[in-house]
N, C-alpha and C positions, 0 to 999 in steps of 0.2 A: 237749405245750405247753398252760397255760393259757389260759383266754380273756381277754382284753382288758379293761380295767374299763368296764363299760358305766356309763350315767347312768342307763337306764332297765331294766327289768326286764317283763317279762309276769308275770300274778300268775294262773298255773292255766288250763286250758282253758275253755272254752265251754262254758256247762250244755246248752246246748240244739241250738248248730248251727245257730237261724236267721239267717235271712237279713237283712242290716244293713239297716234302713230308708231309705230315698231320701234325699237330701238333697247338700249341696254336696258336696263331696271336701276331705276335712280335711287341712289343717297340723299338722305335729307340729314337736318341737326335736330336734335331736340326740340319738343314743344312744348316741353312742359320747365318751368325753371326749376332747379334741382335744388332750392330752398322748400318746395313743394313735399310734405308729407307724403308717407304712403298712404296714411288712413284718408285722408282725402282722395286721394286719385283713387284710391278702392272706392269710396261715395260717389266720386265720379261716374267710373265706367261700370262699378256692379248696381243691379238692382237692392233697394233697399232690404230686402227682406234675403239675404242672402248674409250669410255674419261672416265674418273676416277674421280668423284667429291671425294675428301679430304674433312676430318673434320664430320665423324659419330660416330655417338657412336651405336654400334647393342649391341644386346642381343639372344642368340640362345636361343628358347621354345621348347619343346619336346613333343608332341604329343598335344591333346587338352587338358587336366591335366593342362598343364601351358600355351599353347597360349589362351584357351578360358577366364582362369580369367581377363589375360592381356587385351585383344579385348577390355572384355564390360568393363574394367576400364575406359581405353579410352573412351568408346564411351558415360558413364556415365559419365565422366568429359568434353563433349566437350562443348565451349563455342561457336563456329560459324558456326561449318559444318563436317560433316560426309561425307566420300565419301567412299563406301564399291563396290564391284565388285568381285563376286565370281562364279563358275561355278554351285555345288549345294547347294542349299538355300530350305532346308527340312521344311518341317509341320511339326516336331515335337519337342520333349522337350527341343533338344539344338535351334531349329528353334524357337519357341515359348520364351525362352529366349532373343535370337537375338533381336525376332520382339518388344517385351516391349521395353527391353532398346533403342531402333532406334526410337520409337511412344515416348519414354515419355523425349526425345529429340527434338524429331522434335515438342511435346506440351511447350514443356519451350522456342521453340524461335530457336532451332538448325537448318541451312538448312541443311537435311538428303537427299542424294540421292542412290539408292541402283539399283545396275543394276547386275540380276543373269540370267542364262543360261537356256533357256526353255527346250532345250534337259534333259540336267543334274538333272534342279528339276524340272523335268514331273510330278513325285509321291505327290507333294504339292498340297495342297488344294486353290480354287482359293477365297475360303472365308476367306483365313488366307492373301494374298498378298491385296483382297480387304479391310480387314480389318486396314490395314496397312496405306493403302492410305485413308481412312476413318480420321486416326488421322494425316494426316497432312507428310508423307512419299514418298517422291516421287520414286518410285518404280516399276522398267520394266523391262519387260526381252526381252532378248537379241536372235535375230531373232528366232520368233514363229514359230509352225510347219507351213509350207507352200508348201505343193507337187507342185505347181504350177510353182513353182520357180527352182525347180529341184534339181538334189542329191546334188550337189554341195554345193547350200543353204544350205542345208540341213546338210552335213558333217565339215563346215565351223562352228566352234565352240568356243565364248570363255571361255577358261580354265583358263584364269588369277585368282589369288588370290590378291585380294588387300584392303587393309583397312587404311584410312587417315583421320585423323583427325586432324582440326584444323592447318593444313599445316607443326606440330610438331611433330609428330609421327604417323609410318606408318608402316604394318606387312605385311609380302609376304610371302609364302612357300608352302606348298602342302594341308593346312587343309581349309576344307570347313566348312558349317554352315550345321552340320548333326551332330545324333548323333552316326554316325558309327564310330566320333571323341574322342568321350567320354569315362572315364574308364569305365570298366568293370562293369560290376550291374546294370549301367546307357547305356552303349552302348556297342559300340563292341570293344575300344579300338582298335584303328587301329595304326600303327604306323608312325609317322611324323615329318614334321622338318618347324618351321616357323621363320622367321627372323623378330626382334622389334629393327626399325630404327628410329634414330634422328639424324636430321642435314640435310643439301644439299642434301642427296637423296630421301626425302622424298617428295622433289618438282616433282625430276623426275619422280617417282612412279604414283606420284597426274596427270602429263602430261600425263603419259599413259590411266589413268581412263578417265581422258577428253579427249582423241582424240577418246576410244571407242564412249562415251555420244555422242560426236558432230557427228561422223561417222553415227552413228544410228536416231538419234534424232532431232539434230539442223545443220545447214546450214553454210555457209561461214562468214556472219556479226558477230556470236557467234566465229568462228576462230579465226577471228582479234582483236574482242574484249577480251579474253581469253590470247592472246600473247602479247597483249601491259600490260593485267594484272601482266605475268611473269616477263615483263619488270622491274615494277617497285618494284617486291618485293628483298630483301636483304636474303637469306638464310644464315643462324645462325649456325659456329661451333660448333658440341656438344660434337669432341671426337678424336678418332685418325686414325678412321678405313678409307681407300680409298675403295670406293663402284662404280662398273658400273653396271646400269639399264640396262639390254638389254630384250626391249619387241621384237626382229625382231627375225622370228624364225631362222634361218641360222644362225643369230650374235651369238644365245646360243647356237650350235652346233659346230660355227667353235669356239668359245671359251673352250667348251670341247677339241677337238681336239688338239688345240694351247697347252694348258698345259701339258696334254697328253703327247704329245709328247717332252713338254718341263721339264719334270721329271725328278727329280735325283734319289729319293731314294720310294718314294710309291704313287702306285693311287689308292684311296679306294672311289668307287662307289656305292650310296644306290641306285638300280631302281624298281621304283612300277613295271613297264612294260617294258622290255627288247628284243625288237624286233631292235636291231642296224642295220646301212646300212653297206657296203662293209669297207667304209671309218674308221668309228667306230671299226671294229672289228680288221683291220690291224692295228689301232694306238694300240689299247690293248695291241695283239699279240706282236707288235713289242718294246713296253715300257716293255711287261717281257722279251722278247731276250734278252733285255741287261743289264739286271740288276733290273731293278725295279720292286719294289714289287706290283702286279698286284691284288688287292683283287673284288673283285663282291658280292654285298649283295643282292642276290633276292628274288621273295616269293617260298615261297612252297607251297601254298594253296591262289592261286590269286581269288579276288571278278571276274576275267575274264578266265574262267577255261582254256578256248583255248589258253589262251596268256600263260597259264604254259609252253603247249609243245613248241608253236613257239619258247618259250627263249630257250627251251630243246634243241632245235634243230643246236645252235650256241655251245653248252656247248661242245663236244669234239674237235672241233678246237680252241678253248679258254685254256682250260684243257692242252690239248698237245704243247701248248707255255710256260707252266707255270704260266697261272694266274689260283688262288684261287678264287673257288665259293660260299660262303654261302649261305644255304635258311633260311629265316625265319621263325622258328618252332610256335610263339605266334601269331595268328591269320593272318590279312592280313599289309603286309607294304604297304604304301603309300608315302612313301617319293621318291624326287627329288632330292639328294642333293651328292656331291662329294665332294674331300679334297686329294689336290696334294701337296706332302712332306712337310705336316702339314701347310700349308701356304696360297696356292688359294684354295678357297673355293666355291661352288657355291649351292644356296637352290633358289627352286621359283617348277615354276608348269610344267616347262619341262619337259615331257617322252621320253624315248629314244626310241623313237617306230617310226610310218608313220604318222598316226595323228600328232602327236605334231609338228614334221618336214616340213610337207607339208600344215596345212589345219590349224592348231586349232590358236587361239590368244591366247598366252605366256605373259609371264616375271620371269625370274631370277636377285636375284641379284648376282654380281659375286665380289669376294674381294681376298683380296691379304694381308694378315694380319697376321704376327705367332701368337696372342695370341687368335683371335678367330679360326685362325684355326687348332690349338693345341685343342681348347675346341671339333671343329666337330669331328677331327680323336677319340678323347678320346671316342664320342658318338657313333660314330662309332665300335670302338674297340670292347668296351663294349657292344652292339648291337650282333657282333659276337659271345658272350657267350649264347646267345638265338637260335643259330642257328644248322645247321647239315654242315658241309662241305661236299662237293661235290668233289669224286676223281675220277680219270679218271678209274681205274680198275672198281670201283664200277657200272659207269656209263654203260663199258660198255655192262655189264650184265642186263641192262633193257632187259624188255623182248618184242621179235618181234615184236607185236600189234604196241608198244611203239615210236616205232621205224619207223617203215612206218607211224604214225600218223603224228609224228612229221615232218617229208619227207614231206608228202603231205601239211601240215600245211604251210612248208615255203616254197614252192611250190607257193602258193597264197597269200603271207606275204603283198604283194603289194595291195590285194583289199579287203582283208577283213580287 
């Protein structure tokens, strides 16, 4: 298949490979002409083998300020069934919000099933999950500590975020049920990006939840019976957006990659955690050679202190190709989410790290849409006024300590 008629063009590589000079963070116009399909720019920027359900309508939420009213809207309107799956599911005031609205659901008649991460909410109270299942919640977490079973078990984690209701509306992104989500006053404000889905993708989301449930819980008869279910249901257009589910973790990695490198004019990546493999940092590298504007949004002050230097550690082979580093100067980011020449989009709970890649249970969704993904790069943009950039002189004046830390850090990048 051809490509799509672009408006704009890159004219040749980078003679040289330095590094872009400081300054604001640029505006551009579109690149793609808006006669332009989505199912094409989905051929585009996804890999082929990745399928594209057509016909959603999303909405981008930004931090827990707007995905959490959204959440318990839904979950206070649902008429048949709740299906939530998150990594941590806190005992406190946003946990304790959660837990009402999912009990006085599951008391009017809602089937509620809620599956969180034992690692992730260790710090929760087990009189607040048993109280839960008290009103009628069916409610488990997702393999318990067990030494017995060895590290493996143990490192094997799911990280997915997911929230469905009623088979009509479904939310994925990076925010958990904590109130490290919450603004400021109330929690710690963290920074986040969640996606509120209708139409056909919200089935696929729903399959992902049930293959964890059945994985853990129920047996092969629940399999079958569950896909002749799918069989018969008709998923409802609600909009114009093309959405691909990819809970495999490879499938959200080489779909980074694919865009990546299929770039004309900008790649602007939020990462909570930024420990990239070999593959990752040459696509960067090689998307600023030749023109594209190469942006990285990370923290400055990560909830994982050692995961600061590890990213540190990547920053001057990065720098010295020309891609632009931002850290986040307002407490910790948490977000997942990228946005290639305002068009391919991607938000879900993939980290660019070793966990997410090798061990942990994922799902992004990934789209290919100019007008939601004019909305990300804007959130993005804007996000960069919050930030400190990061130059290659500046850098490399840290001081010795700094430096051997970082050394030895990614040195062991692999097992810790």
């Amino acid at each position: 298949m051809g490509e799509p008629e672009a408006l704009t063009e890159q004219s040749g590589e980078a003679d040289t490979g330095a590094p872009t000079p400081p300054g604001p963070v640029p505006e551009h116009g579109p690149v793609w002409s808006p006669n332009v399909s989505g199912l094409l720019l989905s051929r585009y920027y996804l890999p082929r083998r990745h399928p594209v359900m057509q016909g959603n309508a999303c909405q981008l939420l930004r931090d827990g300020v707007e995905a959490y009213p959204a959440m318990l809207e839904a979950i206070r309107g649902a008429r048949r069934y709740v299906r939530l799956e998150t990594y941590m599911f806190v005992s406190d005031a946003v946990g304790e919000l959660f837990g009402e609205a999912l009990a006085q659901a599951a008391e009017r008649g809602v089937h509620v099933k809620v599956l969180y991460d034992a690692v992730g909410s260790w710090t929760s109270r087990r009189s607040f999950f048993a109280g839960l299942r008290a009103r009628g919640v069916d409610i488990r977490a997702f393999k318990p500590f067990s030494l017995s079973r060895g590290l493996r078990h143990l490192l094997r984690r799911d990280h997915r975020k997911i929230l469905v209701v009623d088979g009509e509306v479904a939310f994925t992104g990076g925010v958990n049920i904590s109130a490290h989500w919450a603004p400021a006053g109330v929690g710690a404000a963290w920074r986040d990006d969640v996606l509120r889905i209708e139409g056909p993708a919200v089935h696929e989301l729903e399959r992902c939840f049930s293959a964890t449930w059945r994985m853990m819980f129920q047996g092969r008869f629940h399999r079958l019976t569950r896909r002749l279910e799918r069989l018969r249901r008709q998923p409802s257009r609600q909009g114009g957006v093309g959405l691909a589910v990819l809970s495999s973790r490879r499938s959200i990695h080489r779909a980074y990659l694919h865009a990546i490198r299929r770039a004309r004019r900008s790649v602007l990546v939020a990462a909570a955690y930024f420990i990239p493999d070999r593959r990752m940092v040459m696509a960067l590298r090689e998307a600023a050679r030749r023109g594209v504007e190469v942006h990285l949004l990370l923290n400055a002050r990560s909830d994982h202190p050692l995961l600061e230097f590890m990213a540190r550690g990547f920053y001057e082979r990065l720098l010295g190709a020309g891609v632009r580093i931002f850290e986040w100067q307002r407490g910790v980011l948490h977000a997942k989410t990228a946005v290639v020449d305002g068009v391919w989009g991607t938000i879900g709970s993939f980290n660019l790290e070793r966990l997410s890649l090798a061990f942990n249970h994922e799902v992004n969704a990934v789209f290919a849409d100019p007008r939601l993904g004019q909305q990300l790069e804007d959130s993005f943009r804007g996000d960069c006024g919050d930030c400190r950039e990061v130059t290659l002189a500046e850098f490399r004046r840290r001081p010795l300590w700094q430096k051997l830390l970082e050394r030895a850090l990614l040195l062991l990048r692999k097992i810790i």
